[in-house]
N, C-alpha and C positions, 0 to 999 in steps of 0.2 A: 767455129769449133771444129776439130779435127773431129774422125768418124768414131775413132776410138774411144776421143774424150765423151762423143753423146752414148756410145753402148754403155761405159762407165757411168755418165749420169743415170739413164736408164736402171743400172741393175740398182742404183741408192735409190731410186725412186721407187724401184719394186719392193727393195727391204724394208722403205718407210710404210707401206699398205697404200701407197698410191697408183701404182700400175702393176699387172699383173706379175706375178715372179715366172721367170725359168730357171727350173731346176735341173739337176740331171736325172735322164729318166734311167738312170744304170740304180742310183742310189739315194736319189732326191738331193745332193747334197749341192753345196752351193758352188754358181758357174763365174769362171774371173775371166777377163776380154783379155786379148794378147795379138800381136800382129807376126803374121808369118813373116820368111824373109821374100815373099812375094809381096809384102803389105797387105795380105788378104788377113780381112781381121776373124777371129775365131773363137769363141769361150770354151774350157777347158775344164773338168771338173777338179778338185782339189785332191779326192779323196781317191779317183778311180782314171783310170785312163780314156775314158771319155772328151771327145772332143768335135764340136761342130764350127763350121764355118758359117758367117755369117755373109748371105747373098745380098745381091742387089736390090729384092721386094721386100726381103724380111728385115733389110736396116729402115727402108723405108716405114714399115709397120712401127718398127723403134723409136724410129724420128716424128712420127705422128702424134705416140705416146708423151713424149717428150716436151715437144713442141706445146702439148693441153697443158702440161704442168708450170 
């Protein structure tokens, strides 16, 4: 599974009430995965120009998540 494909899992898993959600914290609204043109992957909120990148501990936090489900 590409890196992308488990954030995407992840955030269905958080919409279904299985693992925590992240929201944005600008407007709570809902956060989509997307890849730079460095391949650094990032979520982006829909609503607000908010935007984080996703590091190397914090995909690992994801993939932990992921992994139980």
């Amino acid at each position: 599974m590409q890196k992308i494909q488990l954030v995407s899992k992840y955030l269905t898993l958080a919409e279904e009430g299985l693992v925590p959600r992240i929201d944005c914290p600008m407007d709570q609204g809902l956060l989509m995965p997307n890849l730079s043109d460095e391949d650094e992957i990032y979520l982006y909120c829909l609503s607000c120009d908010y935007k984080k990148t996703i590091g190397t501990e914090y995909y690992g936090k994801l993939k932990e998540y992921v992994d139980r489900n």
